[in-house]
C-alpha positions as CSV (number, residue, x, y, z in Angstrom):
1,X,-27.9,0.5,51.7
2,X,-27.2,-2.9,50.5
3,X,-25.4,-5.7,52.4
4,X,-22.7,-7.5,50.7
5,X,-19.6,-9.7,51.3
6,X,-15.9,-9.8,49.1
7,X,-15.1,-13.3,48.2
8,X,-12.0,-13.8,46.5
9,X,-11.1,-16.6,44.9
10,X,-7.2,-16.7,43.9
11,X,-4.3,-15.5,46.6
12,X,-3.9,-11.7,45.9
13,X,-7.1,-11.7,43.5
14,X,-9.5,-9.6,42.7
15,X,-12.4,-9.3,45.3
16,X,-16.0,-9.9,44.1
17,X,-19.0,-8.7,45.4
18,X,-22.2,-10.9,46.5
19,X,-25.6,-11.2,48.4
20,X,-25.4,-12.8,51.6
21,X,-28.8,-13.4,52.0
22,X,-29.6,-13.9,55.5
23,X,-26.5,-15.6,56.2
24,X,-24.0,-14.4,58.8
25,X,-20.6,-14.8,57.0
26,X,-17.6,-13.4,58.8
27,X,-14.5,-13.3,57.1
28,X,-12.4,-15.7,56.2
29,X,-15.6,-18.3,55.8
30,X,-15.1,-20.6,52.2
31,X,-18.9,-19.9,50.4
32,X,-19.8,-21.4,47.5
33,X,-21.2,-19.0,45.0
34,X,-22.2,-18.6,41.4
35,X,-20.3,-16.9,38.8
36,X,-20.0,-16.1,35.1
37,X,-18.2,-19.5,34.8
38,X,-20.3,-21.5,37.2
39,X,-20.0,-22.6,40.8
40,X,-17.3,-21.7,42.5
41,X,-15.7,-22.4,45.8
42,X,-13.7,-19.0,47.5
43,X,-12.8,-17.3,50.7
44,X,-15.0,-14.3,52.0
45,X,-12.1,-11.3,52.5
46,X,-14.7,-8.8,53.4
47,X,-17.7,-10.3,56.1
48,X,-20.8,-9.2,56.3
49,X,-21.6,-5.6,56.0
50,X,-23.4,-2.5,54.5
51,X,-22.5,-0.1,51.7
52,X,-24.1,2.3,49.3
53,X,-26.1,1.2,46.9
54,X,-23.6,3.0,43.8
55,X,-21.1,0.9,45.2
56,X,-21.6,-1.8,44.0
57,X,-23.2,-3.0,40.7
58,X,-26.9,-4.6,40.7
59,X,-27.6,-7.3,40.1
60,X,-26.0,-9.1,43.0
61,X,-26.0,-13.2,42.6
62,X,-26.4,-14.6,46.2
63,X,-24.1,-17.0,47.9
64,X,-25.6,-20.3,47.2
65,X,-23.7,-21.5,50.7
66,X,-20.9,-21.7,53.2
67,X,-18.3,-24.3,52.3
68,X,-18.6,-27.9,53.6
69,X,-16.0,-30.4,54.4
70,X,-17.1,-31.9,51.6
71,X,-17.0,-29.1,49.4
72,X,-13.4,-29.0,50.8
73,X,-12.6,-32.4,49.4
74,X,-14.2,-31.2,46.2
75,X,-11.5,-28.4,45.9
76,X,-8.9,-30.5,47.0
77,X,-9.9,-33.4,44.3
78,X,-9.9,-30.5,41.6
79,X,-6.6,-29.3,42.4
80,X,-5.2,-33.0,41.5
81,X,-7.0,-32.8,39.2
82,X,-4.9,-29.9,38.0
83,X,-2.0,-31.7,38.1
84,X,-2.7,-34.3,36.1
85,X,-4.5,-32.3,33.4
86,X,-1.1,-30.3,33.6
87,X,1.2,-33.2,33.1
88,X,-1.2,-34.1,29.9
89,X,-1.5,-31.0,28.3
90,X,2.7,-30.9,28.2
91,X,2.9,-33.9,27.1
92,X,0.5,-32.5,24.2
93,X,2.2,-29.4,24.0
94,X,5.9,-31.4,22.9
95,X,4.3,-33.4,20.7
96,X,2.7,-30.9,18.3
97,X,5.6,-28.7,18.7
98,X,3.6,-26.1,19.3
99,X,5.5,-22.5,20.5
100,X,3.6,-21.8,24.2
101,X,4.4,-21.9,27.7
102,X,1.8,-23.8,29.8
103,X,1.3,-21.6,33.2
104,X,-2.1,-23.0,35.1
105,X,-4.5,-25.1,34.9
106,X,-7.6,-24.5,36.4
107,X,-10.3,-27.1,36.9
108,X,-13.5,-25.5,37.2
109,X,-15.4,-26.6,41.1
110,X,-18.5,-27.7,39.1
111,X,-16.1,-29.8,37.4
112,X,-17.8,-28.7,33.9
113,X,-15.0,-27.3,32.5
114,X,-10.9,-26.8,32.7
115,X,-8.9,-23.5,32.3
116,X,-5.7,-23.8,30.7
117,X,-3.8,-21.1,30.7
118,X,-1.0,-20.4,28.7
119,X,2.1,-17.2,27.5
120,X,3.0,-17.1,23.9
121,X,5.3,-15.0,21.8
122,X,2.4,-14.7,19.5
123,X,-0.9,-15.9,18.5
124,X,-1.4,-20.0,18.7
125,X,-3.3,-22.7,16.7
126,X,-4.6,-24.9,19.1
127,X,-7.7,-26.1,17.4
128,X,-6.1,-29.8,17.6
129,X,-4.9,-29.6,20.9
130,X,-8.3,-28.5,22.4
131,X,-9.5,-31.6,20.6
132,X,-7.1,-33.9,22.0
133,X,-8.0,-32.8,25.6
134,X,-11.7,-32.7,25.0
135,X,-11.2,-36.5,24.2
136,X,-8.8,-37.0,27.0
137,X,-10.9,-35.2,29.6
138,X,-15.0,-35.6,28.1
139,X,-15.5,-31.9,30.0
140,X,-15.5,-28.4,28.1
141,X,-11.7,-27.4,27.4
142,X,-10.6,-23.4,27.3
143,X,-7.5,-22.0,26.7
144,X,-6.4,-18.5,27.8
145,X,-3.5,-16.9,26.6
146,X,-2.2,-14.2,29.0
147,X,0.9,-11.7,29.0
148,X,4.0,-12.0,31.0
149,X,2.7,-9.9,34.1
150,X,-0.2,-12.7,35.0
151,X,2.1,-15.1,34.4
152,X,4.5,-13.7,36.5
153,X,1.3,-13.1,39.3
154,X,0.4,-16.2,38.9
155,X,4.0,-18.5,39.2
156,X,5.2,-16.0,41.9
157,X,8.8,-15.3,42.4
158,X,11.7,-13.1,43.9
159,X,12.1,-9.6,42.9
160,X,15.2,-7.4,42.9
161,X,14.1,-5.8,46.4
162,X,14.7,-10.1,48.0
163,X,10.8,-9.8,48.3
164,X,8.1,-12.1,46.8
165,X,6.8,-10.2,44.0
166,X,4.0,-7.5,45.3
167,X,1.1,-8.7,41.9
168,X,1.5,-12.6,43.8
169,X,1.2,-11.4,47.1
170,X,-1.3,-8.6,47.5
171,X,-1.5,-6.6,44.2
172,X,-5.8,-6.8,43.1
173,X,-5.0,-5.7,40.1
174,X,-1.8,-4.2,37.7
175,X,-1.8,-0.3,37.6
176,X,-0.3,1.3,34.5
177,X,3.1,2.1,34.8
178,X,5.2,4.8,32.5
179,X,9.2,5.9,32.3
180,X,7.7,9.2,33.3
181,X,7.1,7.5,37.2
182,X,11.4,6.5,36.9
183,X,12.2,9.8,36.1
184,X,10.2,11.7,38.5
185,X,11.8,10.3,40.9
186,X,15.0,10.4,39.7
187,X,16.3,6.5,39.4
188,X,18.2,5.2,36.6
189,X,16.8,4.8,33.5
190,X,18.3,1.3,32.7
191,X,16.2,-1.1,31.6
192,X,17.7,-3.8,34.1
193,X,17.1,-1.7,37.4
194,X,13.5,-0.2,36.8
195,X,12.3,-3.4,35.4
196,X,10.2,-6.6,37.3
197,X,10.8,-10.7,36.5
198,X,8.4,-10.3,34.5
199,X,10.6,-8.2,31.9
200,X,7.6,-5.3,32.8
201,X,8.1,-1.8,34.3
202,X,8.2,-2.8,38.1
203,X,4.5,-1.7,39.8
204,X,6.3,-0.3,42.7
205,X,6.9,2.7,40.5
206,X,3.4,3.6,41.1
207,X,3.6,3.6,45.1
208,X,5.1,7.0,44.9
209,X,4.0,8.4,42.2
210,X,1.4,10.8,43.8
211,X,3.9,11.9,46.8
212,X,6.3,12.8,44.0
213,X,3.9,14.6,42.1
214,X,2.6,16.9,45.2
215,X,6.5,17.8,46.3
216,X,7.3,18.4,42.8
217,X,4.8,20.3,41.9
218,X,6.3,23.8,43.0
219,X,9.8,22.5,42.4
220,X,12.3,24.6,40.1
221,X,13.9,22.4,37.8
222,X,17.9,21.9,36.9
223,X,19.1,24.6,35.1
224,X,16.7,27.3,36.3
225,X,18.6,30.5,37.2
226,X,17.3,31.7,40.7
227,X,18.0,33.8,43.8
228,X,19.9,32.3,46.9
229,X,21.1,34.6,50.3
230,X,23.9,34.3,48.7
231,X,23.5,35.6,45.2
232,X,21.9,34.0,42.3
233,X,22.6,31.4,40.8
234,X,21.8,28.0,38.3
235,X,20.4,25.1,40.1
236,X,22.5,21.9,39.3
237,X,20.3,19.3,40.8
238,X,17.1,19.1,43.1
239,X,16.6,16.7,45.6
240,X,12.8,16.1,45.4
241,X,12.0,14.6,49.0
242,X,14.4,16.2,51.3
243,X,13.3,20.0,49.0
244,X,16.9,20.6,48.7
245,X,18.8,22.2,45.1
246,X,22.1,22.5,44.2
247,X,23.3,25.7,43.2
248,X,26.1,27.0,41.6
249,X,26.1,30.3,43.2
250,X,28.0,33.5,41.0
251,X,31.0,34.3,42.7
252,X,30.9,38.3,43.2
253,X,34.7,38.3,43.2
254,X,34.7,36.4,40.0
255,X,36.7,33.2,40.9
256,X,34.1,31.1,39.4
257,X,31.0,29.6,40.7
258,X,31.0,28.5,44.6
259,X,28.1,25.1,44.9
260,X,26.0,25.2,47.9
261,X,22.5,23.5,48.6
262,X,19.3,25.6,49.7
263,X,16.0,24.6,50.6
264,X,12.9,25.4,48.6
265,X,12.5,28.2,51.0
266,X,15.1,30.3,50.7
267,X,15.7,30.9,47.0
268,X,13.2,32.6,44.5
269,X,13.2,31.6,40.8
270,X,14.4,34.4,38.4
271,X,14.0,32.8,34.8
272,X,15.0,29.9,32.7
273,X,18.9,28.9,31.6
274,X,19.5,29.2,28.2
């Protein structure tokens, strides 16, 4: 067993694992820890506690401390300092003409270096640029172009459903998402209703996908010809969660086909419509 606390450092971000040391962090304590990039100041999500050792990967850097007010100010002071690097790099942007949208910027805590991150339609030139800001700002300058759903994570919005989007608000990371999800459970295959902000497949197709998986997995499909109490028949339609199908039943009388709707339960599946 190791001991370990999550520190995330973004809104709806992906938790990171460290060493606590012999600290007592509960959660919700700002810690100042050490990363890839350098220091950085975040907000424990999961306190103190143990878990197997193939849980997490070895090895782990410790926290360096718990937040001060000072270290508050710090944060604070690089967020304006943001801002300002923001306003620049637009300013920058016009004036080269360059064809990029300017999401975030992200000033390092240490200070040592600032994240701009940026969508494009394609891949950008910004050689000069990076100059210009290196000159402006004397710190280490790094762009990062991302795709439409991190820009969409990170800007936030409203999605069709009248909710903030689910990736700004508690989705870790994106899960693939495929047509095959839509049509599983039977929505409308236009673009314009299965689709997020972000012009993406909406993740909420994913929710359900395992639910719809298990019910459909013994499910007869449209156009099967099976057995009903009242004679067989070709299914029409299946409603997956309620395990209902639609069935034209064979009329023995031969008036034509009577509809009626049976549960999974009470028909039998005889073979395949041709």
């Amino acid at each position: 067993m190791v001991d370990i606390i999550g520190v995330r450092f973004k809104k709806a971000g992906k938790i990171y694992y460290f060493d606590p040391d012999d600290m007592d962090i509960q959660q919700g304590t700002p810690v100042i820890v050490e990363t890839a990039r350098g220091v950085e100041y975040g907000y424990t999500d999961i306190g103190r506690k143990s878990v197997e050792d193939d849980k997490v990967v070895q090895p782990l850097k410790k926290v360096i401390r718990i937040a001060t007010e000072e270290d508050a100010r710090q944060k604070d002071a690089n967020a304006l300092r943001g801002t300002e690097a923001f306003r620049i790099c637009l300013e920058k942007i016009k004036n080269h003409d360059m064809r990029m949208k300017l999401v975030e910027v992200e000033v390092t805590f240490d200070q040592n270096k600032i994240i701009f991150y940026f969508s494009a339609d394609g891949r950008v030139d910004f050689r000069e640029l990076v100059k210009e800001l290196a000159a402006v700002f004397r710190v280490r300058i790094e762009m990062r172009q991302i795709g439409v759903r991190d820009e969409a994570k990170i800007l936030n919005g409203i999605g069709i459903c009248g909710r903030p989007l689910c990736c700004a608000t508690f989705l870790n990371e994106f899960q693939p998402v495929s047509i095959k999800m839509a049509k599983e459970q039977n929505l409308s295959l236009n673009p314009t209703k299965i689709s997020g902000i972000c012009g993406r497949l909406m993740c909420c197709l994913k929710y359900e996908e395992d639910t719809y998986a298990f019910l459909t997995k013994d499910l007869p499909m449209a156009g099967d010809i099976v057995s009903t109490p009242d004679g067989s028949g070709e299914i029409l339609s299946v409603n997956v969660l309620r395990q209902v199908v639609k069935v034209a039943v064979r009329n023995k009388e031969g008036d034509g086909p009577v509809v009626g709707f049976y549960s999974i339960q009470e028909i039998q599946t005889e073979a395949k419509f041709s």
